[in-house]
N, C-alpha and C positions, 0 to 999 in steps of 0.2 A: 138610220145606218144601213139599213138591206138596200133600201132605195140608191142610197150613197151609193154601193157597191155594185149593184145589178149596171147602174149608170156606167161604171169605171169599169165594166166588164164590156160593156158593148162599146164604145169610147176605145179602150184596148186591143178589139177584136178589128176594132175598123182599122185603126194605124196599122195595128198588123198584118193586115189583108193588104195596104198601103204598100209596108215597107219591103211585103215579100214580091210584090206586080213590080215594084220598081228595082229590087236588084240589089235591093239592103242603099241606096244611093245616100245616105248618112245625114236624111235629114232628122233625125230622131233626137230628143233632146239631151245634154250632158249634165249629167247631176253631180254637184257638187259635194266634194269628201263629206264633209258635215250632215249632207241630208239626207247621204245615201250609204256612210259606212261607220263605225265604230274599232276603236284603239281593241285589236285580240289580245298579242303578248307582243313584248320582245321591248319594255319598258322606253326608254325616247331611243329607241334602233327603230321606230317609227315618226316621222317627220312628213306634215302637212305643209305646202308651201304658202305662202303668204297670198298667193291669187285663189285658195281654197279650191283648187281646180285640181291641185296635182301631192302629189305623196311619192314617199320615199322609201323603205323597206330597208333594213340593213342587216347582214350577218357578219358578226366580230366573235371574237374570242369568248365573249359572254355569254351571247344567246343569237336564235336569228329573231323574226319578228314576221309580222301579218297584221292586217284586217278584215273585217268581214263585214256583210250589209244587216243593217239593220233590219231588215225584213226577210221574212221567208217567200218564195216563190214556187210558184205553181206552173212550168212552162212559161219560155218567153226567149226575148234576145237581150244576152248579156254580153257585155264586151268592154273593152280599153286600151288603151295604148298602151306600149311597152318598153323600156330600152331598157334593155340587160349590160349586168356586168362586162366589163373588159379583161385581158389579158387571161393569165392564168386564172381561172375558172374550176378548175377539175374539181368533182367531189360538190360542188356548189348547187342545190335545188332551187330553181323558182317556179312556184306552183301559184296558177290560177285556176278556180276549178270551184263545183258548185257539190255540196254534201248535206246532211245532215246525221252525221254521227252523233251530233248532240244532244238531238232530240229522239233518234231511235240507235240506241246504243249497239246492239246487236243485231239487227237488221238493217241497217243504212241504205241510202241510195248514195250515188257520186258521179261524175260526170267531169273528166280531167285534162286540164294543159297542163305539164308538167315538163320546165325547159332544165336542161341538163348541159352543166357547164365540161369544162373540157380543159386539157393543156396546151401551154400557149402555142398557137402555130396550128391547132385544132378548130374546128368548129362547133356552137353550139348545135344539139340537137332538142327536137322537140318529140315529147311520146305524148299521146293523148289514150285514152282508157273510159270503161264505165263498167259501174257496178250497181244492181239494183237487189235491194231486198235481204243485203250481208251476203251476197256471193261472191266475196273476196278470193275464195277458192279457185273462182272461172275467170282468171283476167282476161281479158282485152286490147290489151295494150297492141296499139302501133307504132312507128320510131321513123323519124323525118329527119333527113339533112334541110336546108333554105336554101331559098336563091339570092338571101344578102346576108350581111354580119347585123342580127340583132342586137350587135354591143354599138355599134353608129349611132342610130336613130332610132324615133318610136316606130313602131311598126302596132297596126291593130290585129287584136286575135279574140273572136268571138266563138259564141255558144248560142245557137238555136236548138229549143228544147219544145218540141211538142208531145201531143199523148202517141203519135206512131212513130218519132224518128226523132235524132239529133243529127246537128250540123255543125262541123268544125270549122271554123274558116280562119283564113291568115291574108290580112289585106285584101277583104272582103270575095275573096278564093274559098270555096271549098278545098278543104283537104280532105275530109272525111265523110261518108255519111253513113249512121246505122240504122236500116232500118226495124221496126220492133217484127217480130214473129210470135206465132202461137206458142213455140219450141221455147223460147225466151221466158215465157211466164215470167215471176217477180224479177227476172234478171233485166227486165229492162225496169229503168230508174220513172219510179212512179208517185213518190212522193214529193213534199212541198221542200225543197232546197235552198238552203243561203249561199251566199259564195264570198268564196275566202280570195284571197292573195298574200302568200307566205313565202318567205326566206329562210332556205335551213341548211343543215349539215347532210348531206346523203352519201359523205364517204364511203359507208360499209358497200353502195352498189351501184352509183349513180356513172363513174367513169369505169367504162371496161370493169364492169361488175366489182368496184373496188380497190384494182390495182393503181387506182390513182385520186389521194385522199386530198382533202382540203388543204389547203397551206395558208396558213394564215397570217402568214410575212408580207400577204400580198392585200389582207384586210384592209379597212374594211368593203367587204360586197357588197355593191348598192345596186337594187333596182328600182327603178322611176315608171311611176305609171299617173294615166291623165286620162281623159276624156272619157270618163265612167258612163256608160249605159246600161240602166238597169231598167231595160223594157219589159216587165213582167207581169203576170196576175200576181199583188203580195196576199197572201193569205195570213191567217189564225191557224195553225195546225189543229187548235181546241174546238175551230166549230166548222161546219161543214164549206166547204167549196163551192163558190158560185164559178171555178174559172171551165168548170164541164161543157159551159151551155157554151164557148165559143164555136164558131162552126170547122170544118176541117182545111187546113192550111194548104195552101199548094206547095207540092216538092219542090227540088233543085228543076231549074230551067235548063234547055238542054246548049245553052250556052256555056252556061257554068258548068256542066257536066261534063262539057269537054274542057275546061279549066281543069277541073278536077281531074283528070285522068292523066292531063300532060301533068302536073304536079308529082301523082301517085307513081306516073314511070319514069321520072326524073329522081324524086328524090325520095317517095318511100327506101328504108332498109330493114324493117321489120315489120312482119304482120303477123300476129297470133293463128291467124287462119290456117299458114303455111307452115308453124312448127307442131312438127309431128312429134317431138321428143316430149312435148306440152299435152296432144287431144289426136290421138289415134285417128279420128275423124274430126273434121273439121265442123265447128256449131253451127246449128243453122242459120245464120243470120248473113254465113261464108259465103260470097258470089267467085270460085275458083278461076284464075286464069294460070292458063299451064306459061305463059313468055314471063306472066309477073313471078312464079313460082321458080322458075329458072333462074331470074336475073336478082330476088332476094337469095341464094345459093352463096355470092360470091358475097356477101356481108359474115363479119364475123356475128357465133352464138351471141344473143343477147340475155343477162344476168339477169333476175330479178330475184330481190332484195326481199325477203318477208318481213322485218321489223319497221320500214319507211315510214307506215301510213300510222306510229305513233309519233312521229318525231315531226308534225307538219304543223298543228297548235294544240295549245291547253285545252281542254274543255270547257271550255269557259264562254257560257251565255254573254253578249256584248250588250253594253248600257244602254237604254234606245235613246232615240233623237231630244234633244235637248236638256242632255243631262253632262255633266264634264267628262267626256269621255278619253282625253288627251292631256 
């Protein structure tokens, strides 16, 4: 078994070396719902489709729904395709994002896409966040308009998670990157992660903090998601970590770098960095630009909602691989 693993850590380390020199180019392989996720909640408002490739997610009047992977990970690149609800939206959460509250109940880590629906004639927005070590206190959160309607097509949105940084990306674009700081201590996400994909109610704050709740005459909310990649170290949370000995990853290239910035002044409208009504000073991890600090000014205040992050799934450990999970 060590052998097994040391093998699939070096094996891991090289694709990944691969996949980062060539620009994420998508050759990485797609794992099928069955081998790579398990039924969380939301009882058949979860729908696998017959080519085992692709799943369904649905929020109705009942309940919403989710899944999660069957394994925990240690750093990697996770991602999948997306296409979000249509029309009247408001009030509606679809979250992809990687956590383990489950396993460390009051200390957690998390690492978050969380798409926020809207009223019809509006568009979606995307906030992405991270929490390491139960600092739910210090959010992070950022908040994105796009440059298309993710209720058209799939569109892909990944997560690169190393031991010094994460990376957001949205059709293989960086949107985001954090990097870790000494100042950050446990606040940067350090532990072994699963990751979920959930459909829920976030009336109390998701549209204009609120003022615009779920309506459910427009039920049921469906999101579709496909081409699963779960490139990770999977770990045992119970025995030690071989995924250390990988060697250190190269950053954003400065191609993508300037991807990412035209993005960030296009269509950032919120950054954590820049509310002052939030962090008297800004946390270290802040790189300040006085034209971006100006041009987030004309966005309206952004809400956040303190009860969300129990309303996204049960707590409930998922069946592993080949057991009737569905």
């Amino acid at each position: 078994m060590i052998s097994q693993r040391k093998n699939f850590t070096f094996v891991f380390a090289s694709a990944f070396l691969t996949l980062l020199v060539s620009g994420f180019s998508g050759n990485l392989p797609i794992v099928p719902f069955d081998e790579g996720y398990s039924h969380l909640f939301g009882d058949g408002n979860l729908m696998v489709l017959r080519d085992g490739k692709s799943a369904h997610i649905t929020l109705d009047e009942r309940t919403g729904s989710g899944f999660v992977s069957q394994d925990l990970y240690l750093h990697g690149y996770f991602s999948a395709s997306i296409k979000l609800p249509a029309d009247y939206t408001a009030g509606v959460v679809v979250a992809f994002y990687m956590s383990n509250a489950d396993t460390y109940e009051k200390n957690h880590d998390e690492i978050d896409f969380e798409f926020l629906g809207n009223i019809r004639g509006k568009d979606w927005r995307i906030q992405t966040n991270i929490y390491g070590n139960g600092s739910t206190n210090t959010g992070r959160e950022e908040r994105y308009g796009l440059w298309f309607d993710p209720s058209e097509d799939f569109h892909q949105y990944s997560i690169l998670w190393t031991e010094n940084m994460i990376v957001f990306y949205v059709d293989n674009v960086p949107i985001r990157e954090v990097k870790k700081t000494e100042a950050m201590g446990g606040d940067f996400p350090s532990k072994p992660m699963s990751l979920y994909a959930t459909i829920w109610d976030g009336s109390d704050w998701a549209t204009n903090g609120g003022k615009y709740r779920v309506n459910y005459k427009y039920a049921p909310y469906i999101a579709e998601f496909s081409d699963f990649v779960l490139h990770g170290c999977a770990v045992d949370p119970t025995e030690p970590s071989e995924c250390d000995t990988l060697p250190k990853l190269p950053t954003i290239s400065n191609q993508q770098r300037t991807k990412m910035a035209g993005f960030r002044n296009k269509h950032m409208q919120y950054s954590y960095c820049y509310d002052r009504a939030r962090y008297k000073t800004p946390l270290s991890e802040c790189v300040i630009n006085s034209k971006e600090a100006e041009r987030l000014r004309g966005f309206n205040p952004v809400v956040f909602g303190g009860a969300r992050r129990h309303k996204r799934h049960h707590r409930v450990r998922p069946v592993r691989a080949g057991a009737s999970s569905l």
